[in-house]
C-alpha positions as CSV (number, residue, x, y, z in Angstrom):
1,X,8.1,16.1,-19.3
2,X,7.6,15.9,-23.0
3,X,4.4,14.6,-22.7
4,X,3.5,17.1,-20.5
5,X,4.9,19.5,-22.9
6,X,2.1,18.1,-25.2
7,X,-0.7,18.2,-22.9
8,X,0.2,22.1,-22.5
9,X,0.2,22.5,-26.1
10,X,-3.4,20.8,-26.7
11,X,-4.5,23.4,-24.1
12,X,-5.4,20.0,-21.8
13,X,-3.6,21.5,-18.9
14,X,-6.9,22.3,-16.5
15,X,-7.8,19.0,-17.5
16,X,-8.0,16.8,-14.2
17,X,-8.5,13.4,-16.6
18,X,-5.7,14.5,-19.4
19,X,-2.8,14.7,-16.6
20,X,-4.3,12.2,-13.9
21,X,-1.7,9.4,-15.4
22,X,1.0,11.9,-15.5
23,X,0.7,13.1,-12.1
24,X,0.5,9.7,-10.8
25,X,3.3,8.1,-12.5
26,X,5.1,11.9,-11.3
27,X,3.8,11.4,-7.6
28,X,4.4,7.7,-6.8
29,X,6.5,5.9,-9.4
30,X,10.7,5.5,-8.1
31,X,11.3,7.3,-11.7
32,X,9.1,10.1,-11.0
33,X,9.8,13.1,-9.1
34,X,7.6,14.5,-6.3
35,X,8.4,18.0,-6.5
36,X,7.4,17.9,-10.2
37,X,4.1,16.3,-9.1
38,X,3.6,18.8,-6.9
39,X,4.2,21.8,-9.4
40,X,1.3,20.4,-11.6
41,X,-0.5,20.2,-8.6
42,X,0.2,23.7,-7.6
43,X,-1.1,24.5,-11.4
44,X,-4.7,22.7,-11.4
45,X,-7.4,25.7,-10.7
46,X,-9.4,23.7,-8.7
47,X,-7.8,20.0,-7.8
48,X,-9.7,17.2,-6.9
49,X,-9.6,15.0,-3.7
50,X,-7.7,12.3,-6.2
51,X,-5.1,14.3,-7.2
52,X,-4.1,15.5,-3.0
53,X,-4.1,11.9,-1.9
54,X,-2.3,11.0,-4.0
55,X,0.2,13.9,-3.5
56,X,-0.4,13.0,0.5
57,X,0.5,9.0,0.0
58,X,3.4,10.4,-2.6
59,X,4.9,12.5,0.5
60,X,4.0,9.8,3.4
61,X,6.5,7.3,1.2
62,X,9.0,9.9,0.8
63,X,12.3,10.3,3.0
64,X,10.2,13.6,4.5
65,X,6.8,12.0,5.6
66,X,6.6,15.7,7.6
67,X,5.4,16.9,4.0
68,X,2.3,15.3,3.9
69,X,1.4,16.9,7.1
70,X,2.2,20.2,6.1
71,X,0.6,20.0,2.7
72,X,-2.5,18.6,4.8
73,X,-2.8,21.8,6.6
74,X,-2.0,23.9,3.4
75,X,-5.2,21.9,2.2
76,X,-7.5,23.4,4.9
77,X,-6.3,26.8,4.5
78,X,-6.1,27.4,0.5
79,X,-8.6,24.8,-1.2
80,X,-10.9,24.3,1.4
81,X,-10.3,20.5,1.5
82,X,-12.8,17.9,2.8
83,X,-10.6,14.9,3.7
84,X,-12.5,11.5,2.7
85,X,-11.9,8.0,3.9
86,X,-8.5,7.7,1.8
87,X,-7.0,10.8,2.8
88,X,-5.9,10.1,6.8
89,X,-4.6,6.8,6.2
90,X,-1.9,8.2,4.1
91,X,-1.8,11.4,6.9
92,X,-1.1,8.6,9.7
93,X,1.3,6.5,7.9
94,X,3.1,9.5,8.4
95,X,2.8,9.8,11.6
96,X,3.8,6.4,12.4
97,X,7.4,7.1,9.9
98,X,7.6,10.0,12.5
99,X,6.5,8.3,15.8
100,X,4.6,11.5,15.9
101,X,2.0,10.1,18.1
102,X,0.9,14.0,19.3
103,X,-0.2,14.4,16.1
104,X,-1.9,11.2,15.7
105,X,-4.3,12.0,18.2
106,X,-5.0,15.0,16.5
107,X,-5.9,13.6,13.4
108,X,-8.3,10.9,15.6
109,X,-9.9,14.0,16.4
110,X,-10.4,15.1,13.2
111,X,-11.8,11.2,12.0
112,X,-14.2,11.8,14.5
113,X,-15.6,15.0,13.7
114,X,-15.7,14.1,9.9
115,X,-17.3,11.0,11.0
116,X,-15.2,8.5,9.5
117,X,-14.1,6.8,12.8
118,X,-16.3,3.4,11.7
119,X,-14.1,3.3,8.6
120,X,-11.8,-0.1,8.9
121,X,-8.9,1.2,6.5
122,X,-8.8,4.2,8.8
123,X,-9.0,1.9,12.3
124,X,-6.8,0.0,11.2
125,X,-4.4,2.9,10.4
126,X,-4.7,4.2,13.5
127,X,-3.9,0.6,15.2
128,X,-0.9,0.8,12.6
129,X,0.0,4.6,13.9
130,X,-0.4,4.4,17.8
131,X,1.5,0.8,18.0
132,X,4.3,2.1,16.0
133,X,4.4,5.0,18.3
134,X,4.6,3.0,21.6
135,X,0.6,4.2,22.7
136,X,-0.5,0.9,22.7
137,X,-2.6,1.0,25.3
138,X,-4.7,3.3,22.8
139,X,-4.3,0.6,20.1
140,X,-6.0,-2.0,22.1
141,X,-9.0,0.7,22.3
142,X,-9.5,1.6,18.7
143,X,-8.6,-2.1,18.2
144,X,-11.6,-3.5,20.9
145,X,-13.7,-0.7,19.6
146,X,-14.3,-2.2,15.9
147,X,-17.4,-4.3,15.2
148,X,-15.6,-6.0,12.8
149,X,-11.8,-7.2,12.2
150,X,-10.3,-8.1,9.5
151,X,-6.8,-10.1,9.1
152,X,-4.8,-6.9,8.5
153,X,-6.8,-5.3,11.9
154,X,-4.9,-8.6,13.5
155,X,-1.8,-8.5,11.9
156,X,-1.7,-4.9,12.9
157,X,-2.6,-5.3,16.6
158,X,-0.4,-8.6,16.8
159,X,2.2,-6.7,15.5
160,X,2.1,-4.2,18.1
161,X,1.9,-5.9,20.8
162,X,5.5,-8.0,19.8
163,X,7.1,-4.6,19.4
164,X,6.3,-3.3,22.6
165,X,7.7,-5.9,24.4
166,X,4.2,-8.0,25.4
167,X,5.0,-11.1,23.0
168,X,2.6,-13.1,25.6
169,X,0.0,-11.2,24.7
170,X,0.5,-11.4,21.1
171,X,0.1,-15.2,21.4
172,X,-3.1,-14.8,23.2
173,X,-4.6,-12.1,20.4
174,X,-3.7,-14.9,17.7
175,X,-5.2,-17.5,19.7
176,X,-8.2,-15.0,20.0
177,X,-7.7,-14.5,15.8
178,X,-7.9,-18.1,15.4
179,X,-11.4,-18.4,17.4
180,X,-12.9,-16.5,15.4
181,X,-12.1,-18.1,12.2
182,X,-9.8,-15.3,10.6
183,X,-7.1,-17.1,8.1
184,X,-3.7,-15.4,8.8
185,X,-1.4,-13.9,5.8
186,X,2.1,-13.9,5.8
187,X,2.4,-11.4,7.1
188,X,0.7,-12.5,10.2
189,X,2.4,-15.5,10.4
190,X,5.9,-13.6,10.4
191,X,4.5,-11.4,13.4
192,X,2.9,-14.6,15.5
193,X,6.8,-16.5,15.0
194,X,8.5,-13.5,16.2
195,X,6.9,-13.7,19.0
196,X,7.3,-17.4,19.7
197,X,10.9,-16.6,19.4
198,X,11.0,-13.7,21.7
199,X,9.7,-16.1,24.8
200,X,10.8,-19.1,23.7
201,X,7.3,-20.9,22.9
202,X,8.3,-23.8,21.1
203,X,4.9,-26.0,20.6
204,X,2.9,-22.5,20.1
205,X,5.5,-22.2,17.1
206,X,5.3,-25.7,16.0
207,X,1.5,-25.1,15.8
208,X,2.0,-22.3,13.8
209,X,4.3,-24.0,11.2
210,X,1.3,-26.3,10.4
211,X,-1.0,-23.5,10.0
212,X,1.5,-22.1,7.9
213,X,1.8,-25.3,5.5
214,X,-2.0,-25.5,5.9
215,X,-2.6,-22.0,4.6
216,X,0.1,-22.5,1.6
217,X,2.5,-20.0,3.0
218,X,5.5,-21.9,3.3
219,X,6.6,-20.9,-0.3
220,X,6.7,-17.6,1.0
221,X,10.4,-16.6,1.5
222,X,9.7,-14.3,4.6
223,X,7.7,-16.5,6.5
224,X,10.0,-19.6,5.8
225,X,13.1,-17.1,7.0
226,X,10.6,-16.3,10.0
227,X,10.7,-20.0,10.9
228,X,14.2,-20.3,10.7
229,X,14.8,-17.4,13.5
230,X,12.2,-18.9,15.8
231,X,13.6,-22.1,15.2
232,X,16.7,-20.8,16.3
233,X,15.8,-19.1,19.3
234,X,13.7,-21.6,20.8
235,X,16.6,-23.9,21.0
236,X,16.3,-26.3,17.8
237,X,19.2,-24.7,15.2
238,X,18.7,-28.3,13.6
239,X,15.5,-27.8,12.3
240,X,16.4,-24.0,11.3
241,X,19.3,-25.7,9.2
242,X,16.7,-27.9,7.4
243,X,14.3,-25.6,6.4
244,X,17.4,-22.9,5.5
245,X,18.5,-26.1,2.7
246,X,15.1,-27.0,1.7
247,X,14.8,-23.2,1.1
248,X,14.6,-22.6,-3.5
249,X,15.5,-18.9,-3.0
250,X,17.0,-17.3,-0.6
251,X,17.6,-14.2,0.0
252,X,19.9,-11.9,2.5
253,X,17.9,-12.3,5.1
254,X,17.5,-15.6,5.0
255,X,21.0,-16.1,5.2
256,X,21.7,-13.8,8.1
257,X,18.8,-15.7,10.2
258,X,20.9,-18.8,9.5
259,X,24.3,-17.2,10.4
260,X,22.9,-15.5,13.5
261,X,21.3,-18.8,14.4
262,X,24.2,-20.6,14.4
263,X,26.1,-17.6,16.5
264,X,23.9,-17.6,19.5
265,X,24.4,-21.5,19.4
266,X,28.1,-21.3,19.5
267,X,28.6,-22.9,16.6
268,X,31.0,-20.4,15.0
269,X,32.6,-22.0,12.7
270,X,29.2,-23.4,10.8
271,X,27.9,-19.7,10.7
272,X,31.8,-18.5,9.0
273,X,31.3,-21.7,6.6
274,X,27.8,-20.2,5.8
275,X,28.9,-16.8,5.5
276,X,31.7,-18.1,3.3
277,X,29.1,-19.4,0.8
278,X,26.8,-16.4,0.8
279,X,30.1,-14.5,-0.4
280,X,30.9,-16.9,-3.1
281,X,26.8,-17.0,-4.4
282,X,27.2,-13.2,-4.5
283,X,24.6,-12.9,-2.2
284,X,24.1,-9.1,-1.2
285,X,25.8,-8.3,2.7
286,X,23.9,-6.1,5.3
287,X,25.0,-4.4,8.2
288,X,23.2,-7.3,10.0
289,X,24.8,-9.6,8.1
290,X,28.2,-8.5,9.8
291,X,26.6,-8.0,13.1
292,X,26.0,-12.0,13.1
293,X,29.3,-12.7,11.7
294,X,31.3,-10.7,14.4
295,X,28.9,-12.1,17.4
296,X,30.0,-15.9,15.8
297,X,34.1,-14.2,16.5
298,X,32.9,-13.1,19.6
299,X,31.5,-16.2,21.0
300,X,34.5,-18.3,19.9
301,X,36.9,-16.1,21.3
302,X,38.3,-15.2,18.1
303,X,39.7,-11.8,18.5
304,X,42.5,-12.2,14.7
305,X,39.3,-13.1,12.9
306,X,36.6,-11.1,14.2
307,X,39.1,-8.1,14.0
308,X,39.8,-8.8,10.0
309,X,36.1,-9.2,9.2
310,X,35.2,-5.9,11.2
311,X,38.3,-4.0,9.1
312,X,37.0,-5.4,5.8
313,X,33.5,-4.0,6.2
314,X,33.9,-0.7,4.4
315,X,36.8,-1.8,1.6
316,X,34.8,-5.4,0.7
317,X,31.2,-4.6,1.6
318,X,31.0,-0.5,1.2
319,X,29.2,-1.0,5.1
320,X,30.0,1.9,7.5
321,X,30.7,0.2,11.3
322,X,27.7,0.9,13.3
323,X,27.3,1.1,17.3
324,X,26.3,-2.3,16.9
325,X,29.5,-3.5,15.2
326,X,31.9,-1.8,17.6
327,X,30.1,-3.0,20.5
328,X,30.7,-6.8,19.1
329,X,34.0,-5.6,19.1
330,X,34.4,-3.9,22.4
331,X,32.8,-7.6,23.9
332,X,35.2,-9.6,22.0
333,X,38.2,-7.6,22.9
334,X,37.2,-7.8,26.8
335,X,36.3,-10.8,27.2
336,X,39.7,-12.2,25.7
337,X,41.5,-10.0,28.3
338,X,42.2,-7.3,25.6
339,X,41.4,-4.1,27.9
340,X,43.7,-1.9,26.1
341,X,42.5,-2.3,22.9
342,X,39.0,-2.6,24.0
343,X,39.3,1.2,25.9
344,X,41.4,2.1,22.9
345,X,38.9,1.1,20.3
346,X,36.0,3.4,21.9
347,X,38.3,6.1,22.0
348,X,38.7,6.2,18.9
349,X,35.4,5.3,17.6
350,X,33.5,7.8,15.1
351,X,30.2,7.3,16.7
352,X,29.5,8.9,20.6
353,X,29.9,5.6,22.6
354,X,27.1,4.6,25.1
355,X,26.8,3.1,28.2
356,X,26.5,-0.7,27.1
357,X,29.7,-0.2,25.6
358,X,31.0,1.1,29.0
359,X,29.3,-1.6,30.6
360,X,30.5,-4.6,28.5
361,X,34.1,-3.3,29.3
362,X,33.6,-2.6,32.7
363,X,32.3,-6.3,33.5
364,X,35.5,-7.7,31.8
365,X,37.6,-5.8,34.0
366,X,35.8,-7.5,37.1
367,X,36.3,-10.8,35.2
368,X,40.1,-10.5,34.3
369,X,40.2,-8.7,37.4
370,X,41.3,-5.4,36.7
371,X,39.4,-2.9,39.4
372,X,41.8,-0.1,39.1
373,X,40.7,-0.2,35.2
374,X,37.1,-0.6,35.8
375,X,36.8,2.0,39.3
376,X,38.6,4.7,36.8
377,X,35.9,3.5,33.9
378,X,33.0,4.1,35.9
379,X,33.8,7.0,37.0
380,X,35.1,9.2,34.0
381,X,32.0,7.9,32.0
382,X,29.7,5.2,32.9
383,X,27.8,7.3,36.0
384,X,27.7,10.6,33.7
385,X,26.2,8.6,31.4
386,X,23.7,6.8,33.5
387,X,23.4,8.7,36.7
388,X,20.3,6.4,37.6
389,X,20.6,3.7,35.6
390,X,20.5,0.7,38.1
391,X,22.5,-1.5,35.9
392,X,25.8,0.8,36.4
393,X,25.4,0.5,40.1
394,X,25.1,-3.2,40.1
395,X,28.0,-3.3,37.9
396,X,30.2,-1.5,40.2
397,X,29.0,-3.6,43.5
398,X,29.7,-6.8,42.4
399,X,33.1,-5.5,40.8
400,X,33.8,-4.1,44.7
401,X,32.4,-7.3,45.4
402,X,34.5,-10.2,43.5
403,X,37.8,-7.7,44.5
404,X,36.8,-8.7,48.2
405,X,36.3,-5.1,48.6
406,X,32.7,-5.2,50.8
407,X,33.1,-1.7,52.5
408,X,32.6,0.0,48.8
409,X,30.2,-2.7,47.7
410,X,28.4,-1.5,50.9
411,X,28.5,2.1,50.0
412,X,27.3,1.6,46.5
413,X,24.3,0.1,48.1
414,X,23.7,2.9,50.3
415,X,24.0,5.3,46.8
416,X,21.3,3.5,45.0
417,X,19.1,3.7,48.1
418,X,19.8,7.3,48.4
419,X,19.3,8.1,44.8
420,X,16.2,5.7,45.0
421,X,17.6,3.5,42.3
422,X,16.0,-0.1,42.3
423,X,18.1,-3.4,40.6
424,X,15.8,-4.6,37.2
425,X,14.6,-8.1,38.0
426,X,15.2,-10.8,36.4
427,X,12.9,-12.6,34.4
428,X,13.0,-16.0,33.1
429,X,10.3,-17.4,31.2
430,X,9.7,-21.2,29.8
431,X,6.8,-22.5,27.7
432,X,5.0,-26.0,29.4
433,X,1.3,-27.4,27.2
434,X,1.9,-24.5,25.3
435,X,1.4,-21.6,28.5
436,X,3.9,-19.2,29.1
437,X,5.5,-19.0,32.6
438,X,7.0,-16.1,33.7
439,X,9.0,-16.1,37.2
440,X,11.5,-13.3,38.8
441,X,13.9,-13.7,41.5
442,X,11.9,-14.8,44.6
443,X,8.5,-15.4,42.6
444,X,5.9,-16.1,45.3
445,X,3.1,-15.7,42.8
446,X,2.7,-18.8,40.5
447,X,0.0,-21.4,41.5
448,X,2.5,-23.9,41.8
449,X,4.9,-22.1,44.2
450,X,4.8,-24.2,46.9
451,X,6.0,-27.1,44.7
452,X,8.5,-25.4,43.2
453,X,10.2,-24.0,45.9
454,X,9.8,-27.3,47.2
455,X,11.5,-29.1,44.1
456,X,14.4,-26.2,44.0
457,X,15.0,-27.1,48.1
458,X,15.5,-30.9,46.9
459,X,17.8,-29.4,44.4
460,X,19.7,-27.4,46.3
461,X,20.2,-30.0,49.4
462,X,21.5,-32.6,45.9
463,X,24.3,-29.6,44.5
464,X,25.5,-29.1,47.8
465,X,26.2,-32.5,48.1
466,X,27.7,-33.1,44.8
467,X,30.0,-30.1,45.5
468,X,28.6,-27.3,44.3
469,X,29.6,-24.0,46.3
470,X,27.2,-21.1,45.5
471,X,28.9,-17.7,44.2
472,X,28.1,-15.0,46.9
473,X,29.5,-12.2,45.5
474,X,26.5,-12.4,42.9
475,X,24.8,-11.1,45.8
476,X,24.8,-6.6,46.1
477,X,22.9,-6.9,49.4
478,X,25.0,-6.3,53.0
479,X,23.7,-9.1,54.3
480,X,24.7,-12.7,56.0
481,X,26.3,-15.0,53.9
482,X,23.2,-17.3,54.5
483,X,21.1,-14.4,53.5
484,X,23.1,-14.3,50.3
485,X,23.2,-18.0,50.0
486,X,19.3,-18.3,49.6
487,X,18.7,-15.3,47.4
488,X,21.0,-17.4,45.2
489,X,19.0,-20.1,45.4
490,X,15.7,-17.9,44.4
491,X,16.9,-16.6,41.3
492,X,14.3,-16.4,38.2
493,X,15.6,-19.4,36.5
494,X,16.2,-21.6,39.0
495,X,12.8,-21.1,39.5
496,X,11.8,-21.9,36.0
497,X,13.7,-24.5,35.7
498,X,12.9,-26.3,39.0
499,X,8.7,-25.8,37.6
500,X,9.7,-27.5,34.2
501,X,11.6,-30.5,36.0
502,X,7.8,-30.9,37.9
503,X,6.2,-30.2,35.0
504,X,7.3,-32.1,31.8
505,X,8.1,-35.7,31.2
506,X,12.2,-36.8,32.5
507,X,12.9,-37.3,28.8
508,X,12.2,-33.7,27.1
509,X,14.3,-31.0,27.4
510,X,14.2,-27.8,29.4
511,X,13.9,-24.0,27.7
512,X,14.5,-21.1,29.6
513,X,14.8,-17.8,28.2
514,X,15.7,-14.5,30.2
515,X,16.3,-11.1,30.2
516,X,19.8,-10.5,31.5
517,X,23.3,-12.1,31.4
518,X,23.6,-15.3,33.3
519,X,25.4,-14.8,36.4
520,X,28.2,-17.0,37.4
521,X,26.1,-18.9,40.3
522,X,23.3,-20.0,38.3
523,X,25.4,-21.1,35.7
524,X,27.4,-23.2,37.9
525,X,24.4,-24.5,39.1
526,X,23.0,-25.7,36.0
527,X,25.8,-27.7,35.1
528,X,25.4,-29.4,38.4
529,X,21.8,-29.9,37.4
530,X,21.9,-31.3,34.0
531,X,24.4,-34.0,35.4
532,X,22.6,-34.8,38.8
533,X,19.2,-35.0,37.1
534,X,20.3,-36.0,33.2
535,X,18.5,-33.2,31.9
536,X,19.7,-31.2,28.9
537,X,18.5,-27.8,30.2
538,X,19.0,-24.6,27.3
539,X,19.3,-21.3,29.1
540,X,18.9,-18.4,26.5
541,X,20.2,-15.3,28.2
542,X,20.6,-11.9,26.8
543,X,23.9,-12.6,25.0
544,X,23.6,-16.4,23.7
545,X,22.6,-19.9,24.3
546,X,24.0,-22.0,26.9
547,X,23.2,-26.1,26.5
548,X,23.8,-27.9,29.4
549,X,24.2,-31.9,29.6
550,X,26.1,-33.7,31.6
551,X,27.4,-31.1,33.7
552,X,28.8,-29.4,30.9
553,X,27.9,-26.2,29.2
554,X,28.1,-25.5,25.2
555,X,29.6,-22.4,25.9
556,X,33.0,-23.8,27.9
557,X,32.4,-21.2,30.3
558,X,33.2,-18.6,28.0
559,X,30.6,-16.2,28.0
């Protein structure tokens, strides 16, 4: 301000070159001020494009990216602004802050009428904008539409494509990247391992890693925390622990990979040890942080534990509980019979509860068998809050169900049929040569079916015989129990796992990672497996991993 005061004095201030510095260093550095920036903005006669881009990229970083839009239009109407190539990225980072995807497409528009579409800062912008906004169908066409790529239009793209849910086809863009001779960055690398965790593609990961140390980005401490997690989640929490130790510097996130890692293995008490030693290095704790060390209590069965570290957060780590950390909370409470307190801590909780909460307490009354609890549940909140949510109904079925009561197991049925509600598959998915297999209860459409239902019927005839007795209240349909019996039998990953015993060598082992919860019957069943065919088979299910050898699960059927 002082030297601004001087540049006034001199009589500088029309001078676009005299306060340039200043109204950068005003607009973008985190000692400046904005609003000050945009007062010697407001005072220039007749600003150049310079000086409103960089007020636009000063408000599309700020807490209010909303700004930049309506400064944008302020431009049009009071200096008769021509945007340039530099001014819409800034315009749709915005956007994408603000998933404002409506007025994204209005600012494509406007690229195209000022001719600018062939710009690849600004396509890849708009890949940026419309993946962030869940239209990705529309970053696939700005994204097949450029004559050239470059490694950011990937990583963009690649990106996209993992946080919509289509980790698949992120593998096959990368694969696609590689072809045409396009190095990755790290920050490539970090989107390609994400997805390899998210489906469980162990050798498309391992792959990776090389490219990684090929391309000298192993130093890099978000990429090597990026190998950890996938690592993890495609069953090999050894490896994860190696690179965490070979690891200079390491930062929070590093450390919360390796605490989470360990978590989902069931291997609590390494991920407390770890935390343990974060606290003593001093090592800055995030809310995610917490959320790994309260799913490691809640995996164990801790309840004292889990329940001191979640009453420490705001007096030792100034972290306000998030839905997140009560919902860890409302799990590890219900699943260690704790109703009351579980019920009592959502009452009570600062923060509107939602359904999963509802849900995760609701299940643990059919386990500890409580259906007055979990009847009075449903109805006072968990079908106001999801009158057509299909999981709610399925809930409440095989709650009926495992109470013996099939009349109102019936009826529920008849409800969903009514209301046109339709049970989410599910859908297991294991990696064989580096191809991703994806099967849902009753699959008919793989290449191999025949042989797989085949090698699940060879299966099946073996468990029976070695004891096993199939869980038919897993079943929500009014059927025959013979009926029920073989839907059992058809689930997703059964059927994965019956392709990967026809499919990989006797000695390796056997990844499977779905969607949902295991049910009881097909983790009964996979115990049988892993003994009657020596397998170790890894389920990853929506909550944790379950290793199962020798007709044992990791887990001690506490899940």
């Amino acid at each position: 301000m002082q030297l601004h005061a001087q540049v006034i004095k001199q009589g500088n201030q029309e001078n676009p070159l005299a306060l340039s510095k200043l109204f950068t260093f005003s607009s973008l550095s985190i000692s400046g001020s904005v609003t000050y920036a945009r007062s010697i903005f407001d005072s220039l006669h007749n600003p150049n494009s310079y000086f409103s881009n960089t007020l636009l990229r000063a408000y599309a970083k700020s807490p209010d990216p909303n700004q930049a839009l309506l400064f944008f239009i302020q431009l049009l109407h009071q200096h008769h602004h021509h945007p340039d190539r530099f001014t819409y990225p800034f315009l749709l980072q915005s956007c994408s802050h603000l998933h404002a995807a409506c007025q994204g497409k209005q600012l494509h528009a406007s690229i195209y009428k000022a001719r600018l579409q062939e710009d690849r800062f600004i396509q890849n912008s708009l890949i940026h904008m419309y993946s962030t906004c869940g239209e990705l169908n529309s970053a696939m066409l700005v994204f097949d539409q450029m004559p050239e790529r470059d490694v950011v239009s990937w990583t963009s793209i690649i990106d996209g494509c993992v946080d919509s849910g289509y980790s698949t086809e992120a593998l096959r863009l990368f694969e696609r990247m590689e072809d045409t001779g396009v190095a990755p960055n790290d920050a490539t690398a970090v989107s390609v391992l994400r997805a390899c965790a998210d489906v469980g593609a162990m050798s498309v990961g391992q792959k990776v890693h090389q490219i990684i140390n090929q391309c000298e980005l192993d130093s890099k401490p978000n990429v090597v925390t990026a190998l950890i997690d996938m690592y993890s989640k495609c069953g090999c929490i050894d490896t994860a622990r190696r690179l965490f130790d070979e690891l200079v510097e390491k930062d929070v996130f590093a450390w919360t990979a390796m605490i989470s890692g360990f978590a989902s293995h069931g291997q609590s008490k390494d991920a407390i040890e770890l935390f343990r030693q974060m606290q003593e290095l001093n090592i800055r704790t995030d809310d995610r942080t917490i959320t790994a060390v309260l799913s490691a209590c809640r995996n164990a069965g801790w309840v004292s534990e889990g329940w001191e570290f979640f009453n420490s957060m705001e007096k030792n780590y100034k972290i306000q509980p998030k839905i997140q950390h009560y919902g860890c909370m409302v799990d590890l409470f219900s699943r260690a019979g704790h109703l009351n307190e579980a019920e009592e801590l959502i009452k009570r909780m600062p923060i509107e509860p939602d359904a999963i909460l509802w849900r995760t307490l609701i299940w643990a009354c059919k386990i500890h068998g409580d259906i007055h609890r979990g009847e009075r549940l449903m109805k006072q909140h968990l079908l106001k809050l999801d009158s057509i949510d299909c999981g709610s109904y399925v809930l409440l079925g095989n709650m009926y169900a495992s109470a013996g009561k099939w009349h109102e197991k019936a009826r529920v049925r008849g409800l969903m049929t009514q209301r046109r509600i339709e049970k989410s598959p599910g859908r297991s998915k294991i990696e064989v040569n580096g191809t991703i297999h994806e099967f849902v209860a009753g699959d008919s459409g793989h290449p191999e079916a025949e042989r797989i239902y085949g090698k699940w019927d060879e299966i099946a005839e073996k468990l029976r015989l070695d004891g096993y007795q199939p869980k038919l209240s897993e079943v929500l349909l009014d059927i025959e129990d013979s009926d029920k019996a073989s839907q059992l039998q058809h689930h997703s990953e059964k059927l994965a796992v019956a392709f990967g015993l026809i499919s990989t060598n006797p000695e390796s082992k056997i990844l499977v990672v779905k969607n949902l919860r295991s049910c009881e019957d097909c983790h009964s069943a996979m115990k049988f497996v892993s003994k009657i065919f020596q397998r170790e088979i890894i389920i990853r299910d929506r909550v944790r991993f379950h290793h199962f050898k020798n007709g044992a699960c990791s887990c001690g059927d506490y899940w």
